[in-house]
N, C-alpha and C positions, 0 to 999 in steps of 0.2 A: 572031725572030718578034715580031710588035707583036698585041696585045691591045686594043679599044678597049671600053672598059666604059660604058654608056648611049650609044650614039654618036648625036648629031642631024645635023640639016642642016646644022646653023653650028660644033659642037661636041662632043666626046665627054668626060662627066666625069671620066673618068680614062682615061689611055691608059698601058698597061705595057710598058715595053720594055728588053731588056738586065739585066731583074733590079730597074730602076725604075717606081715608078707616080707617072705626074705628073697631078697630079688639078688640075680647073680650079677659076677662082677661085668660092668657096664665097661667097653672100650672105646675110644674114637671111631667115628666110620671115617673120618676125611685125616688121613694121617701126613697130610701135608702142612697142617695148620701148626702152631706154635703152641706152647703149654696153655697159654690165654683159652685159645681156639678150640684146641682138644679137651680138653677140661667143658667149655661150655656145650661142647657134642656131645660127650657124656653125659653131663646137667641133663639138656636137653629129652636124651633119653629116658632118662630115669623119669623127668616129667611125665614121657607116654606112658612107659610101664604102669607107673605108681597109677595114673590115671586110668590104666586097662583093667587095673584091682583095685576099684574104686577109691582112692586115696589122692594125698598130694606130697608134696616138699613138707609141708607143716607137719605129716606124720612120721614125719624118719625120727624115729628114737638113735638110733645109730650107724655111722658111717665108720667105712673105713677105705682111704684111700694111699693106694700105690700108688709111687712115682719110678720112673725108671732113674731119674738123678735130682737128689733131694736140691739140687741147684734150682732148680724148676718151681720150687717152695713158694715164693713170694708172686711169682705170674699165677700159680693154680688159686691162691689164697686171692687175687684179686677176683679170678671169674668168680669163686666160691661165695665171696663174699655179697659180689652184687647181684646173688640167686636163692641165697638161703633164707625162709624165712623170717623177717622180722621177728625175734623174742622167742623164737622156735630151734634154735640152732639143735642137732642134733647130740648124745657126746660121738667122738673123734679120734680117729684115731690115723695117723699119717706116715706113713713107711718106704724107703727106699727099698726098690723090687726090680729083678730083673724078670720083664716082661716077657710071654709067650712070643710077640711080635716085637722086633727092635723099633720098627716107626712107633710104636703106640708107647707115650710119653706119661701114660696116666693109665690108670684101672679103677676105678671106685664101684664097692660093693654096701650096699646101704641096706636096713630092718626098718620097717614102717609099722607101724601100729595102726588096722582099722576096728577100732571098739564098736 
């Protein structure tokens, strides 16, 4: 059985399937803020989602985030750090990308596991 959670014309935020939820890639809504900033908007997000398909942070088996300028590396690693589960770190995966939106400093798309 597949699950699609908010599904649009082009995209559904999350689609669950087989026990997986692959949520699509999350972007800042406040693109005024700093990689800190936008980075934790995103987090932020991916909380409700994951929470709207009954899971949390603890179950992201995998992430993968875009950065528009891998300079940005060590401010995103700071939010990420003080969000990710304790002893649950997902694996990772982090790439310079030039973004759909030039404000938007960050993209992270993450796979959660609800067994």
């Amino acid at each position: 059985m597949i699950q699609r959670i908010l599904p649009g014309t082009r995209y559904s935020e999350a689609v669950i399937a087989g026990g997986f939820i692959f949520c699509a890639g999350m972007v800042p809504n406040d693109t005024s803020l700093n990689i800190q900033g936008q980075t934790a908007d995103v987090l932020a997000q991916i909380d409700a989602l994951l929470a709207d398909c009954g899971a949390s942070k603890a179950d992201i088996v995998d992430a993968t985030i875009y950065l528009a300028d891998m300079a940005d590396y060590t401010g995103m690693n700071q939010a990420w750090d003080g969000w990710v589960a304790t002893g649950q770190a997902p694996a990772r995966a982090t790439v310079e990308a030039r973004l759909a939106d030039p404000a938007w400093k960050i993209e992270i798309k993450v796979t959660a596991f609800r067994g």
